[in-house]
N, C-alpha and C positions, 0 to 999 in steps of 0.2 A: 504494500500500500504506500502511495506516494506521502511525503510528509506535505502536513500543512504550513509546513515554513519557507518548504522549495516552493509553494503554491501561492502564498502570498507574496516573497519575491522574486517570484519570476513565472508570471503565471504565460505570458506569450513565448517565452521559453519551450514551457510544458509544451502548450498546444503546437511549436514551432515540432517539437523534436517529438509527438505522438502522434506528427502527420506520417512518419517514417514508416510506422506501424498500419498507416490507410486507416486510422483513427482519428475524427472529429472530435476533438474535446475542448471544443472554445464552450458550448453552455454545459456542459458539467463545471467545468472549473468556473464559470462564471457565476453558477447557480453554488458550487462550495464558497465560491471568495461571499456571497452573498451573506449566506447563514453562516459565517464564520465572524462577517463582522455586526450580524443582526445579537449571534449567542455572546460576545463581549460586550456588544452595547447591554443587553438584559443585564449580565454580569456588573458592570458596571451599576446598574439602575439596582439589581439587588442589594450589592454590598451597602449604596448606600441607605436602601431602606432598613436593613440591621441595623447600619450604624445606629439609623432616628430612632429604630427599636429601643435600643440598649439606650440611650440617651433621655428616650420619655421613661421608660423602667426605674433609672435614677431618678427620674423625675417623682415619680409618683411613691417611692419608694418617702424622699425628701417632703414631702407632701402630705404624708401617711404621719410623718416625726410630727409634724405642724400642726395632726387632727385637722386637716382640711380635707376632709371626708368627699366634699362634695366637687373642686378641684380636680382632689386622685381620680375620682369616677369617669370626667371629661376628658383625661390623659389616656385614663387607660382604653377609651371607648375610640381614642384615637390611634394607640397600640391597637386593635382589635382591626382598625380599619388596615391602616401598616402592614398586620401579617395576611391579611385577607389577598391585601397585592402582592403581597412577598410572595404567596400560592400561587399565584394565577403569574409572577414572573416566572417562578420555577418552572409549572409546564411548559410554558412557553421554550423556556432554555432545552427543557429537556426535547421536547419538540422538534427544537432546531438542531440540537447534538446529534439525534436518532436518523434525522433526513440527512445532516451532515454526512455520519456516517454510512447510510446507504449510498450517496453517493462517491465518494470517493473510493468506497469498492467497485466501484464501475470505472475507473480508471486503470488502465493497463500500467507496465515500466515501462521506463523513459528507456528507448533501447542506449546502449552505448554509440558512442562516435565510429568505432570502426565496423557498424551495420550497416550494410550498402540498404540503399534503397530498393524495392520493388514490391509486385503484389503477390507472388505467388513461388513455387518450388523454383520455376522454368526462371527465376532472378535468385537463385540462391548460386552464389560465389564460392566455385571450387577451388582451395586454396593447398591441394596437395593431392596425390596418388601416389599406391605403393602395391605392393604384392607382387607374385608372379602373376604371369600372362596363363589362362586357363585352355587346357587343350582337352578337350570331351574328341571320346569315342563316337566313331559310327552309329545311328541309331540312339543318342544320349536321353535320358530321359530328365523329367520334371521331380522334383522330390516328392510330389505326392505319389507318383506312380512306382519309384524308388518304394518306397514306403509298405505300397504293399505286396511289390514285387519279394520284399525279404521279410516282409512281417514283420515289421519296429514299430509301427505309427499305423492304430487303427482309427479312420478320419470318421467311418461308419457308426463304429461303436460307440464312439464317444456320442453321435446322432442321437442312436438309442437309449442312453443314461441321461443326456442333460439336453442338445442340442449342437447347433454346428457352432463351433470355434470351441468346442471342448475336446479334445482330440485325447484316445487312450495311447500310451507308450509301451510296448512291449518289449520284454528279450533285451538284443543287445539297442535296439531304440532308448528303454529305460535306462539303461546302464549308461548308453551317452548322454541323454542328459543329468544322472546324478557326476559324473566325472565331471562334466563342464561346468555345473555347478563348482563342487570344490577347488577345481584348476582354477576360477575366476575366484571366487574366495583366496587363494593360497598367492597367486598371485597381487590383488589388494593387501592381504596383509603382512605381505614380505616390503612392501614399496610403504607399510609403516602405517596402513591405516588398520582400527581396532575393529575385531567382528563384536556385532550385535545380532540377536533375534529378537527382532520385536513385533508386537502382535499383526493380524494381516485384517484386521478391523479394527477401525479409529471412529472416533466423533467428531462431531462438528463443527467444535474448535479446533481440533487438530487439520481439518480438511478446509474451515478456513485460513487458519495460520500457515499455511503454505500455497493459499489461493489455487487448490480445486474448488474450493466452494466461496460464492455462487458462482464462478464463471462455468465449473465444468459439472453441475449438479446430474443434468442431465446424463452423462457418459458413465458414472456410477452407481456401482449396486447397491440399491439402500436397502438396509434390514428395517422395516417403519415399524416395526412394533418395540423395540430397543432405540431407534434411531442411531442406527450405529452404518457406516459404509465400509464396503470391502473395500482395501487398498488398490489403485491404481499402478503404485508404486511403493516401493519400500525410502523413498522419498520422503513422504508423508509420514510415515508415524517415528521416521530416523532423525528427520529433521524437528519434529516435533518435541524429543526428547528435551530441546532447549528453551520450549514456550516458558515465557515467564521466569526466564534465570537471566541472572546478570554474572557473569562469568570473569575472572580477574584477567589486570592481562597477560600472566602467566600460564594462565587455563588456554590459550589462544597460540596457535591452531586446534582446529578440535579435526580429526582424520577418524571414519567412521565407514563402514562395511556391510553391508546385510544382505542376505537370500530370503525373496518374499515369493512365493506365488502371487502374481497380479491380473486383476479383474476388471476389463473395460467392458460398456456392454457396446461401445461401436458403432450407435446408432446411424443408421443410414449406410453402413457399408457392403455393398454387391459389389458383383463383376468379377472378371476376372484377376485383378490382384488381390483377393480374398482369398484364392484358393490354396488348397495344404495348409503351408505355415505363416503365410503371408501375412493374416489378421485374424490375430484369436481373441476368444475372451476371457479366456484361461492361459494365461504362461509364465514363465518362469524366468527371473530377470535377477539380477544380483547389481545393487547399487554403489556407489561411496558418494560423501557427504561430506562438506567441509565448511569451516565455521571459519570466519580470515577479520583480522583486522581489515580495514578499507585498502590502507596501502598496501595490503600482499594482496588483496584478493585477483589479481590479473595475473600476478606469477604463476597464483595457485591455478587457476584455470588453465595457462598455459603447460601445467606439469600434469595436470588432469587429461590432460588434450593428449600430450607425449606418454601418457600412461595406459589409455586404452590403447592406442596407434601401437605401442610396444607389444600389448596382449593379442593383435590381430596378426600382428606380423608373426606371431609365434605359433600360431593359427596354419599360417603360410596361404592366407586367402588375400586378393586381388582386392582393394578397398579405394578407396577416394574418402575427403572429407572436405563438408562446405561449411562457408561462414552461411546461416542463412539471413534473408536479406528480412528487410520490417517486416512484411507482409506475411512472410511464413511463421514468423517467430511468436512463441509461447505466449499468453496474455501476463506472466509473472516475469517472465526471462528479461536483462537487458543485451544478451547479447550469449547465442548458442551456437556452438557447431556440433553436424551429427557428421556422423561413421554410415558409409553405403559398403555393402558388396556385392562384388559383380555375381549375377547367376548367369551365369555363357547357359543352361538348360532353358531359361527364361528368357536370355536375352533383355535382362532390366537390373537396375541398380537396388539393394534391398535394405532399407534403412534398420540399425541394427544398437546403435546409440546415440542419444544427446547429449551432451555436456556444456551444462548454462552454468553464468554468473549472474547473482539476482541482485548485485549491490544489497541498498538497503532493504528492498521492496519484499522480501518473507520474513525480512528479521523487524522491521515495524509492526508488521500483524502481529506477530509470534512475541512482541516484546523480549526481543531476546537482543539485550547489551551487553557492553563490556567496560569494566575500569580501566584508562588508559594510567599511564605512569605519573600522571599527574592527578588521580582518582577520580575525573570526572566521568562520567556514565557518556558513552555513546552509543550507537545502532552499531552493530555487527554486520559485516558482508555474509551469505550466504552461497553456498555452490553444492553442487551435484553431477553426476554423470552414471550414464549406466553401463555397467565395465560386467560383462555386459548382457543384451536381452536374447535369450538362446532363440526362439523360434526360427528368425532368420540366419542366425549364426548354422542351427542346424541344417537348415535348407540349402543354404551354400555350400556346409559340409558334405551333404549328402550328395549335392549334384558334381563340386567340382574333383572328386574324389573320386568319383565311379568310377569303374574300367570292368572291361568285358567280365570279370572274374570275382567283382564285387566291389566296394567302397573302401577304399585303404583309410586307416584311421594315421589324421598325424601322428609323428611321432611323439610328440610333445605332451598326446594327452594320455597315449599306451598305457604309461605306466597306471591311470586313472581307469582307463579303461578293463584292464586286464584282456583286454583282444585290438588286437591288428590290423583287424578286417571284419567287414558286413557280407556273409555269403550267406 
């Protein structure tokens, strides 16, 4: 959430730099600058109604010493009129706090300055590629047909228990994904960040202190009888661990890890890049999370950037990574690059991580500060990246591995795997 400090000075700023995003926010912010300065004028007009409170009180108190009985009566009938307004300023404040509030949740981040401009994926700025070059067999197939050519990944059965984007893993299918699980864990926590398991349903402070909630209410599974939502991300309830702490600044960097099962429901998604693995509602993602003073939080993002990039290459899959431009970017992020790999089976690029820096903008909701060296309280920078999300990690696996005799497992993940090969 934007502060109302950046908003009162510099509110053409704001709207200059949330046009980047293809966001209109000249009457939001003009309707916040409004009730911001209507709730200080109230404030103002309360304080001093107190003050005359407390002022006629002595009054009639000194009145009461005098036996001027009938005096105190008229003070106090003017005290009676005093708190009557004092009521009727408070809702009004409260009023305008509450509309404040709703508002300025509707305000996305201010992207960063090195966010190119554009509206859509086809403007997102590829700013590196790596991996080898992919050579499929004659006849190569798709990984959904992989899948049940060997029996790992049943797309059907999952149909029959729950629906589509719930997919069952079987054999050595299950087995790859528990190894790439741990591989992506072992690798996080060797590079220094801490594992956590934390729960895979949050509430709704926790889902707005990191702004899925209300922008992304819709794409979440709610439990309404608890009011409780399944995670999208292990994002959310990792980064929530800090709502409401102010952290010394010895406590700072916070480097932090977790394996969540995550639950989109994906509204609106058909066609053909839905299919297999492409877009579940059900998968398996492995996060880290990082807490930064302001002035590291760029470094960090740039070692978070060289930290996935490091785990793909080890992978030995064919990747690209873009900056993406406003138009694509997160309604929380100020500034993300994702991770694609190439499917040579598909013939398309298959997005597989993000990794954003959210400056202030999760750690205002989340009230989550730090004492600098001088002990005064400031907003904390927040960061994430998904290091990383297997569904398509698998699917790449599965296609650019193949060969007439089966799918060779990298080396790298063998030893996790305990097999060498998908026959």
């Amino acid at each position: 959430m934007l502060t109302l400090k950046t908003l009162r000075e510099r509110p053409e700023w704001v709207i200059a730099k949330l046009k980047v995003k293809n966001f209109d926010a000249e009457q939001i912010v003009g309707r916040v600058l409004e009730l911001d300065a209507l709730r200080r004028s109230l404030q103002t007009e309360s304080d001093a109604l107190l003050a005359a409170q407390k002022q006629k009180a002595a009054q009639i108190g000194s009145l009461m010493k005098q036996n001027l009985k009938e005096e105190a009566e008229s003070v106090k009938a003017e005290v009676a009129q005093l708190k009557a307004k004092s009521t009727e300023l408070l809702a009004r404040m409260d009023a305008a706090s509450s509309e404040l509030e709703e508002k300025l949740v509707l305000l996305p981040n201010i992207p960063c300055d090195l966010v190119p401009e554009g509206k859509g994926a086809e403007d997102n700025l590829v700013v590196k590629m790596g991996g080898p070059e992919v050579h499929l067999p004659e006849g190569a197939l798709p990984h959904w047909e992989l899948a049940k050519k060997y029996d790992i990944i049943d797309f059907d059965l999952g149909v029959k228990i729950t629906g589509a984007g719930f997919p069952v893993y079987k054999g050595k299918g299950a087995k790859l994904q528990r190894a790439l699980i741990n591989f992506f864990l072992d690798c996080n926590t060797e590079a220094g960040y801490k594992e956590v398991e934390p729960p895979v349903v949050v509430n709704k402070e926790s889902g707005f202190g990191t702004g899925q909630l209300p922008d992304k209410e819709g794409q979440m599974y709610h439990a309404e009888v608890d009011d409780f939502y399944l995670v999208p991300t292990a994002e959310v309830p990792v980064t929530n661990i800090f709502r409401d702490v102010i952290l010394t600044s010895d406590q700072i960097p916070q480097r932090l890890t977790a394996y969540t099962p995550c639950f989109r429901r994906e509204a609106g998604s058909y066609g053909k890049d839905v299919r297999g693995l492409n877009r579940l509602h059900q998968f398996d993602k492995v996060e880290i999370v990082r807490v930064e003073k302001p002035e590291d939080s760029y470094a960090a993002l740039d070692q978070m950037v060289a930290h996935v990039e490091n785990i793909v290459n080890k992978l030995g899959l064919k990747y690209r990574i873009l900056r993406l431009c406003g138009g694509d970017m997160s309604f929380t992020s100020a500034i993300t690059y994702d991770f694609e790999l190439w499917s040579a089976a598909q013939g398309r690029w298959l997005e597989i991580s993000s990794v954003s820096n959210f400056e202030t903008y999760q750690a205002n909701r989340l009230h989550l500060r730090y004492r600098d060296e001088e002990g005064k309280t400031q907003l904390a920078h927040t960061l994430n990246g998904s290091s990383l999300a297997l569904p398509r990690v698998v699917a790449a696996l599965l296609e650019d591995n193949q060969t007439e005799d089966g799918i060779i497992i990298p080396e790298i993940l063998r030893p996790y795997t305990g097999f060498d090969k998908i026959d």
